[in-house]
C-alpha positions as CSV (number, residue, x, y, z in Angstrom):
1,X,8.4,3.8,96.5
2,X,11.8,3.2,94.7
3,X,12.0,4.4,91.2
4,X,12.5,1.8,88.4
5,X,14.6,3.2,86.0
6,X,14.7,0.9,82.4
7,X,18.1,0.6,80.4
8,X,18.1,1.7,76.9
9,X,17.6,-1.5,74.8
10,X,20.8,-2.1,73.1
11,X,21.2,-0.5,69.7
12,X,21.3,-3.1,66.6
13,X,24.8,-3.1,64.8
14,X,24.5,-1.5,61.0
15,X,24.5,-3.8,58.3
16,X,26.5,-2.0,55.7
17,X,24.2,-1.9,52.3
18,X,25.4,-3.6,49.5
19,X,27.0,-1.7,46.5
20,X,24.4,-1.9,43.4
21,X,25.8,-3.1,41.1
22,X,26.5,-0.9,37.8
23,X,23.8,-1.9,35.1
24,X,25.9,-1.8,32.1
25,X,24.5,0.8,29.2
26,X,22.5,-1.2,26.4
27,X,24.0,-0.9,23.0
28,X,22.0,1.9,20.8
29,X,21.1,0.5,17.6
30,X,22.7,1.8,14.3
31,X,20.6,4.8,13.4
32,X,18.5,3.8,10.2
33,X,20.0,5.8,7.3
34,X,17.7,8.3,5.8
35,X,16.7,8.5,2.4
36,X,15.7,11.9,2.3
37,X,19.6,12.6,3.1
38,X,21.2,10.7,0.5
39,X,22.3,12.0,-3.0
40,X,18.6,12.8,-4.8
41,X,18.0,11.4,-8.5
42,X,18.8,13.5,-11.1
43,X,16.3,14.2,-13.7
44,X,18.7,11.9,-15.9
45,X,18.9,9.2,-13.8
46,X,15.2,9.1,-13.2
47,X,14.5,9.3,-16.7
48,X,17.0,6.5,-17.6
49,X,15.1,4.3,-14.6
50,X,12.2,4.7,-16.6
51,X,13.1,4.5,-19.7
52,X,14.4,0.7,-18.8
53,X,11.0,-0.3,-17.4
54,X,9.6,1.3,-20.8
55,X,11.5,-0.9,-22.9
56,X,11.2,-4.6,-20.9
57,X,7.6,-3.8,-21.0
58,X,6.3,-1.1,-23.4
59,X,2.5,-1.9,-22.1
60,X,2.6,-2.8,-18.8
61,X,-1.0,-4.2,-17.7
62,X,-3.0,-4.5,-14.4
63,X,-3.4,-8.0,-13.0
64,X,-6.9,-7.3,-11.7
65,X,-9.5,-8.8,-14.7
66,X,-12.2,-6.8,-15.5
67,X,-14.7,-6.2,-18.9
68,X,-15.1,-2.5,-18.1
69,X,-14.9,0.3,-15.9
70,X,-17.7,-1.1,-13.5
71,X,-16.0,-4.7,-13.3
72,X,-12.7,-3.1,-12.5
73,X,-14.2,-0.6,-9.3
74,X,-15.7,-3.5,-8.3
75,X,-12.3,-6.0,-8.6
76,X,-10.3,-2.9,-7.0
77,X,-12.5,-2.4,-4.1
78,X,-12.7,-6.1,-3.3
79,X,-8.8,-6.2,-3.8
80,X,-8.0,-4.5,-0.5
81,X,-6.0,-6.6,1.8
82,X,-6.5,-9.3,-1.0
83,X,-4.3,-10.4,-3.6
84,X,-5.4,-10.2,-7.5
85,X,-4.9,-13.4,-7.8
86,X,-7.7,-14.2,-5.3
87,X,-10.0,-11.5,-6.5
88,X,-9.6,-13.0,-9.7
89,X,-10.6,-16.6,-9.0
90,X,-14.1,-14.8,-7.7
91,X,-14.8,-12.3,-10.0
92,X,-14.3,-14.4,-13.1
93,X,-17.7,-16.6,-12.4
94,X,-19.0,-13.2,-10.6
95,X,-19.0,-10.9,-13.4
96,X,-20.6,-13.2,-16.2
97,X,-23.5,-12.9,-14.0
98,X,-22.9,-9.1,-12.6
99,X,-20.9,-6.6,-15.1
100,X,-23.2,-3.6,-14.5
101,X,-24.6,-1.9,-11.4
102,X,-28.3,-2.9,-12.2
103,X,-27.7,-6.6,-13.0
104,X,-25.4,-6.1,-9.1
105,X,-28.1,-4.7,-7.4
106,X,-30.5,-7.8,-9.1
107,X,-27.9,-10.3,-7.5
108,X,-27.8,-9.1,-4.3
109,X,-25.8,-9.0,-1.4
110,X,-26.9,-12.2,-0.2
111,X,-25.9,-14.2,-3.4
112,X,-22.8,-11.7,-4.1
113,X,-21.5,-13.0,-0.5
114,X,-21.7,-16.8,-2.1
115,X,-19.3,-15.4,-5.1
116,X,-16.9,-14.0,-2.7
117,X,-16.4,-15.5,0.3
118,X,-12.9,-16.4,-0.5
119,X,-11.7,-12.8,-0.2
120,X,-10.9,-11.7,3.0
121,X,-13.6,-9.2,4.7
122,X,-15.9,-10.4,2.0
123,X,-19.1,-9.2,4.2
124,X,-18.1,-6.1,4.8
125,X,-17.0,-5.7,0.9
126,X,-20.3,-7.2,-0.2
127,X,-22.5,-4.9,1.6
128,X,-20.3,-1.8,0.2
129,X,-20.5,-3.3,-3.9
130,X,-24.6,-3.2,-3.4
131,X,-24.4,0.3,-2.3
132,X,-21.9,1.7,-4.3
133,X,-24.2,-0.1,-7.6
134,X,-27.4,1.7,-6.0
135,X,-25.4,5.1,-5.7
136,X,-24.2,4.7,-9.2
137,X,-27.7,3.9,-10.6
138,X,-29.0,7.0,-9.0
139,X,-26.2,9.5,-8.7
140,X,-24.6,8.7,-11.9
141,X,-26.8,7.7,-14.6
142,X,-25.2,4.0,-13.9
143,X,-21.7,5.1,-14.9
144,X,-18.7,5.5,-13.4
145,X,-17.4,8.9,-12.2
146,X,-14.6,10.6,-14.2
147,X,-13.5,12.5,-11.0
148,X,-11.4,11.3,-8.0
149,X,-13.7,13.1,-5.9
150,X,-16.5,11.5,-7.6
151,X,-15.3,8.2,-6.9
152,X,-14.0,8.9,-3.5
153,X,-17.5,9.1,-2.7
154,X,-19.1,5.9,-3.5
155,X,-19.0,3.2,-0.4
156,X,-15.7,1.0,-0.1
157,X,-13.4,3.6,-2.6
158,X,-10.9,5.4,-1.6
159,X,-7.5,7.5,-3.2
160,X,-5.8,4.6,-4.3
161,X,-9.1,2.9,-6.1
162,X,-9.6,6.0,-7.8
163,X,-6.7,6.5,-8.9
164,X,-6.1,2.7,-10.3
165,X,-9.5,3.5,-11.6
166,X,-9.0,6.9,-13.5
167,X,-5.6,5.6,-14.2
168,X,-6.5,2.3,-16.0
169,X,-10.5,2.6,-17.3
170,X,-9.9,6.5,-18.2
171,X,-6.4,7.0,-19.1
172,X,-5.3,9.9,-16.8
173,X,-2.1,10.1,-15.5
174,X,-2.7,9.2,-11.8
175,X,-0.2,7.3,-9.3
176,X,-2.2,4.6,-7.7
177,X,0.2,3.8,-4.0
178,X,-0.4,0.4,-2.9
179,X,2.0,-1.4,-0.4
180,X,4.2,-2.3,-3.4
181,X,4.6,1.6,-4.9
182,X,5.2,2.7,-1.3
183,X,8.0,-0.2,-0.6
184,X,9.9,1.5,-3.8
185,X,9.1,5.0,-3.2
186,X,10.7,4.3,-0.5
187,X,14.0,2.0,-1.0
188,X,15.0,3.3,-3.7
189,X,14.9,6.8,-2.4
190,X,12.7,7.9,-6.1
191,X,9.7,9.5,-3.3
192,X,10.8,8.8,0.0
193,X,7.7,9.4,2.3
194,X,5.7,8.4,5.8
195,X,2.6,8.0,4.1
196,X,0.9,6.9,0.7
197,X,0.1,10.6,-0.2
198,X,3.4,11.6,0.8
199,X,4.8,8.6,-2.0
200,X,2.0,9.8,-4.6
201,X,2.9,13.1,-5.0
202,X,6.3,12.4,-4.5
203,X,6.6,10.0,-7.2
204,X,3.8,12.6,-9.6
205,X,6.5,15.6,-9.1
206,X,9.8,13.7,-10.6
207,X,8.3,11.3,-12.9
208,X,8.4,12.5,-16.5
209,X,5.0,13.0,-18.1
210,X,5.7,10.5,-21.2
211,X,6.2,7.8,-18.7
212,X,2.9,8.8,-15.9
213,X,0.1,7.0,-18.3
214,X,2.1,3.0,-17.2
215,X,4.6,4.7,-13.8
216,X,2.2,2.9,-11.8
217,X,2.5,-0.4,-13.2
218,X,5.7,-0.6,-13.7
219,X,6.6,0.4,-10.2
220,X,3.6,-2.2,-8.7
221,X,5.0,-4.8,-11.1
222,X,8.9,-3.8,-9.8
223,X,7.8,-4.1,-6.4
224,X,5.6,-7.3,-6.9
225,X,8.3,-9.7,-8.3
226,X,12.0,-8.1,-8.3
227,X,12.0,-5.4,-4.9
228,X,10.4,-8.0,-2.4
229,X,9.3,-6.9,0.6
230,X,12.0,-9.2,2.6
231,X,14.2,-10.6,0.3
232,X,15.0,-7.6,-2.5
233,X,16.2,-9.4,-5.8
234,X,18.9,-6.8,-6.5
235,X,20.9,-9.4,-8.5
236,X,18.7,-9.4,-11.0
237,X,16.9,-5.9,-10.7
238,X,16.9,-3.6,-14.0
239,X,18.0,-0.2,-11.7
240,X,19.6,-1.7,-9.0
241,X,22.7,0.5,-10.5
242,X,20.9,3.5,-9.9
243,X,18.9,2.7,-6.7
244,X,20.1,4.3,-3.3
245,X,18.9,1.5,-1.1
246,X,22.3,1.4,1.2
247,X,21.6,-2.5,1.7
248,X,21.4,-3.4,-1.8
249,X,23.2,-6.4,-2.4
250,X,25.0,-5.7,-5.4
């Protein structure tokens, strides 16, 4: 039988690959200049700073109203992610009824929700008033705590109430960071810092003891209505020839 003998199938002609074409590098954006590099504050300058705050407004006060040290644990614990203006509009009816732990606990958490349901996370901050009224009655003889430890402990406080706390019912010279303290800490370059501790004891080391009793409040107040958050009003700020924000407008 004859051999069949098959011809190699014919080979496919290579279809030359296409060049890829070059991706073009993205632009890196301008490194963010750091404060911590920049010229530090003099003792001078920082004294001058304050010194200015001192004398627009030799007795700076807290916007959160209160009758006593209770009322104001209370109005700072329900301030967080609040405004004062909010926690204001519900503590004002709140507190005629409520100004000490025992008459809170007698209200309830049921009926304390009614009063302030207009602040955000008002469950949450209900449930953590009625406890920290029952842990006052029976851990503290119904008062409040003269130690940031002390007041740490009770349900809903943390640093920053106890310092506002201390600070403003007991007149100890504590920093109280909220977002306001940190935003200045930070732009201005006074206690450059990641976190709220970091700002705290920053700000405690280089502020002058005559100026730690109001340093709080006038930085809140500073940060509140002149060193916005997005819009800065340098034009009108009372350091702004001082300040080491590099994008200050003036």
């Amino acid at each position: 039988m004859a051999k069949i003998t098959r011809k190699p199938a014919p080979r496919k002609a290579a279809v030359p690959k296409k060049k890829a074409k070059p991706v073009a590098a993205k632009p890196k954006a301008p490194a963010k200049r750091s404060l911590r590099a920049t010229r530090p504050w003099t003792p001078a300058e920082i004294h001058e700073v304050f010194s200015r705050f001192r004398k627009a407004n030799p007795e700076p006060k807290g916007e959160l109203e209160h009758v006593n040290p209770f009322t104001l644990l209370v109005a700072v614990v329900l301030s967080a992610q609040a405004t004062d203006a909010g926690v204001n509009k519900a503590t004002r009816a709140l507190f005629e009824v409520a100004d000490t732990p025992q008459k809170m606990l007698d209200l309830g958490e049921e009926r304390l929700r009614e009063y302030i349901r207009t602040i955000g996370l008002y469950r949450t901050k209900a449930k953590n008033v009625i406890a920290l009224s029952a842990k006052l009655l029976s851990e503290f003889g119904g008062q409040v705590p003269r130690t940031r430890a002390e007041i740490e402990s009770l349900p809903g406080a943390g640093r920053k109430t106890a310092n506002v706390v201390l600070n403003m019912a007991f007149g100890e010279h504590t920093m109280a960071v909220d977002t306001h303290v940190f935003r200045v800490g930070n732009r201005t370059g006074l206690a450059p810092g990641k976190t709220p501790l970091e700002v705290e004891l920053g700000l405690e080391k280089v502020i002058p003891a005559e100026f730690m009793l109001h340093a709080h409040h006038w930085l809140i107040l500073h940060g509140r209505y002149t060193c916005l958050a997005r819009k800065p009003r340098c034009e009108v700020c009372l350091i702004n020839d001082l300040c080491r924000w590099p994008e200050k407008t003036v």
